[in-house]
N, C-alpha and C positions, 0 to 999 in steps of 0.2 A: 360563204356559208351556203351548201349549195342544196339544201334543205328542199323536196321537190314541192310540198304543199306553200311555204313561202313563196318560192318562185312564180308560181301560183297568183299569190296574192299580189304579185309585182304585175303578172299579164294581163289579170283583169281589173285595176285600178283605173278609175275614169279618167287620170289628165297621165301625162307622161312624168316619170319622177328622176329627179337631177340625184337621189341616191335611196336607198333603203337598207336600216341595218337594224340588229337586234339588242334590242335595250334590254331593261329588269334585271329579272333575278341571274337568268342566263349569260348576263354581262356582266354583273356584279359577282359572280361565281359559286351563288347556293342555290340554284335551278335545283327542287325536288322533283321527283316523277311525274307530278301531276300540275307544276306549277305551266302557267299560259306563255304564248310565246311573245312578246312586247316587239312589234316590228315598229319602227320608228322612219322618217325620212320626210324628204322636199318634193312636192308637186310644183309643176310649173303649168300655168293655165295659158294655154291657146291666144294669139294674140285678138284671133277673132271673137274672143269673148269678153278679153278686155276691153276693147273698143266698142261691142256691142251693149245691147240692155240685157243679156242673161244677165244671169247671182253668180256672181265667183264667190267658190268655195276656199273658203283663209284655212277652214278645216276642213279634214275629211277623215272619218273615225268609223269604227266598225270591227264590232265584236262576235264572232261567232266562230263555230266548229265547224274544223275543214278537214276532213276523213280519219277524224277522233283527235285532231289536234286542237286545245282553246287559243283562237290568235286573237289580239286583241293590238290592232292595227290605226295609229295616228299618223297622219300626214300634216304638213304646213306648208302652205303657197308661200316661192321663194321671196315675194317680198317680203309676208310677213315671217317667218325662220329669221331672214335676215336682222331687224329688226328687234328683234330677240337674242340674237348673237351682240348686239348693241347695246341692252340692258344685261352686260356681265351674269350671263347666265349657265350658270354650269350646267344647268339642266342639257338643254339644246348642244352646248359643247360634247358633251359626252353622248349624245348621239350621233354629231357629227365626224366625232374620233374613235366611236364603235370601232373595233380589231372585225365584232361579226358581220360581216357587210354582203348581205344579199344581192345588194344591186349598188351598182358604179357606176360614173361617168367620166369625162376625163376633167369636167367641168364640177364634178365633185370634188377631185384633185386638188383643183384649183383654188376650192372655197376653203378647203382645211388650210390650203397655204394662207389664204389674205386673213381667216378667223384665228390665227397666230394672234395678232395683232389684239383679238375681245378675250386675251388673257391676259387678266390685271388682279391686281388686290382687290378691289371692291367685288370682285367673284366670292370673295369670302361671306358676304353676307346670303348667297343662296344655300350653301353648305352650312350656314349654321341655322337659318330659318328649317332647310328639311329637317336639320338635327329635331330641331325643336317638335315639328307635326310629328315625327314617329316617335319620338320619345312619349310624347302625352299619347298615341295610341296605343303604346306597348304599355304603359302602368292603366290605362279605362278599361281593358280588356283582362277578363277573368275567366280561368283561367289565361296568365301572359302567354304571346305567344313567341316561339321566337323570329318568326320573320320580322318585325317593325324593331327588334332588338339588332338584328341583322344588319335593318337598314341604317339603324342611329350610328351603329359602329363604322360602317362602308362610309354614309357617306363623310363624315367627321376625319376620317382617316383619309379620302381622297383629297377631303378639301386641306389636309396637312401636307398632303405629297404634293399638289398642286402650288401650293404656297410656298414651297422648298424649295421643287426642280420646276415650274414650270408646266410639269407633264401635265394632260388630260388622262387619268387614270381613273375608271370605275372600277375594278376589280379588287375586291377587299383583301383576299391574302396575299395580292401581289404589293397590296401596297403596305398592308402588316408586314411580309417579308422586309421591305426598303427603310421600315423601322431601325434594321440593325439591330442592338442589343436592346433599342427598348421596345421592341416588338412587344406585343400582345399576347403572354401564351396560352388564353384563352379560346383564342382566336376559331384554332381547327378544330377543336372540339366541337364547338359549336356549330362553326360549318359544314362537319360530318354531320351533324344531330339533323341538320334540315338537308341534307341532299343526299341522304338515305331517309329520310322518314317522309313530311305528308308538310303541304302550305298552311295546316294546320294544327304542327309539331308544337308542344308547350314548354314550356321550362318547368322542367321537375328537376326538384332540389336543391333550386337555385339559389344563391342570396342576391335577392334584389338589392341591399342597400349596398352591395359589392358593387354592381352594374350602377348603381346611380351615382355611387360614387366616382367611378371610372366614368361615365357619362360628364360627370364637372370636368373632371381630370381633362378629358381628352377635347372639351370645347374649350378651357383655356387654354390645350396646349395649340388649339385653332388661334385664337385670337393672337396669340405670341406670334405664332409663325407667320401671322400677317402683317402683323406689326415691322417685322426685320426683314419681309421678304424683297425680293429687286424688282417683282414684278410692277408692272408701270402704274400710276394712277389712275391714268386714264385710256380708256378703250380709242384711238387711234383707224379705225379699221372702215369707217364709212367711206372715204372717200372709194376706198377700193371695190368695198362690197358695191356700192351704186354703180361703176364701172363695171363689173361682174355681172351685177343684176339687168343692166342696157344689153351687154352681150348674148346670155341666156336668154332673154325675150327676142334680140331677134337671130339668134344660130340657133338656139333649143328647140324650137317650138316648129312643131311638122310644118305647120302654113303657114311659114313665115319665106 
């Protein structure tokens, strides 16, 4: 994604980044006009400051407008990413498997290959916890809107495809397609209603107790598909990553 204001945000980052790629809505596939751009990715810190007494930055966050674009930019120091890829976290995975990728290494490559391994069943519980936070932001909010309805649906349905095939997939229609005949045919409507209209598009006409309904529906049809899926119990993948992370500190980093 070769996005010039992004690229941007890759040149003047303070540590050197082992990848950068675009999360949210934009990844998820209801980017409205106005919606921000979620750049996500790994900083690697200097070895000369590991070993020294500065502050190493675990985060490095920053929001602001960059010639009328909202970016709203998270990085994580590779050890801590890593470590997060360790607590079966779908969050972190799906920026690691981002398709939008601003910035590459070859050592980014490498980390999707050994993070194979931090997809297991117990990923199911971060996909039904987000369910849960957007769901309760979608019914506190009056008028509903439908982005956080967006989101109950996307991520419930990733962590279904996930639990099936394996894949890292954020993208909601593409994983509503892979439904087959029980797809959703709600689905594009709605995703046209927010990616022609505004981040703060509302649900006119809706019946909520349709959507709530379908909200149970689709969080046991989560729990089931975890129940019978192959994926492993357990996350496997440190041994590699720690190998990976000695490597990166000393070939990644300029003064090394």
């Amino acid at each position: 994604m070769k996005e010039p204001r992004l690229l941007a945000e890759v040149r003047e980052h303070p540590y050197p980044l082992l990848f950068a790629t675009v999360s949210g809505a934009h990844l998820y596939g209801f980017a409205s006009p106005d919606s921000d751009f979620d750049l996500r990715g790994v900083h690697v810190t200097p070895m000369v400051v590991l070993t020294g007494l500065q502050r190493v930055d675990d985060t490095v966050k920053r929001s602001h407008m960059r010639d009328g674009m909202e970016v709203d930019l998270v990085t994580h120091e590779a050890r801590k990413f890593f470590r997060l890829l360790l607590g079966d976290n779908g969050y972190v995975l799906e920026q690691l498997f981002s398709p939008l990728v601003v910035h590459t290494t070859a050592m980014h490559d490498e980390l999707k290959a050994v993070a194979r391994g931090c997809v297991t069943r117990p990923c199911v519980r971060h996909y039904l916890g987000f369910s849960v936070n957007q769901w309760l932001l979608f019914n506190e909010e009056s008028p509903r809107r439908l982005k956080p309805l967006l989101y109950t649906f996307r991520v419930l349905l990733s962590g279904i495809h996930l639990m099936r095939t394996g894949e890292v997939n954020a993208n909601l229609q593409s994983c509503n397609e892979a439904l087959g005949r029980a797809k959703l045919p709600y689905i594009d409507e709605i995703v046209a209603r927010k990616v022609n209209g505004t981040e703060g598009v509302t649900l006119t006409g809706g019946d909520v107790s349709f959507y709530e309904s379908e909200y149970a529906r689709l969080r046991a049809m989560l729990v089931a598909e975890s129940e019978r899926s192959t994926l492993p119990l357990l996350n496997d993948a440190a041994p590699a990553l720690s190998d990976l992370l000695f490597r990166i500190r000393t070939r990644f980093t300029p003064d090394t």
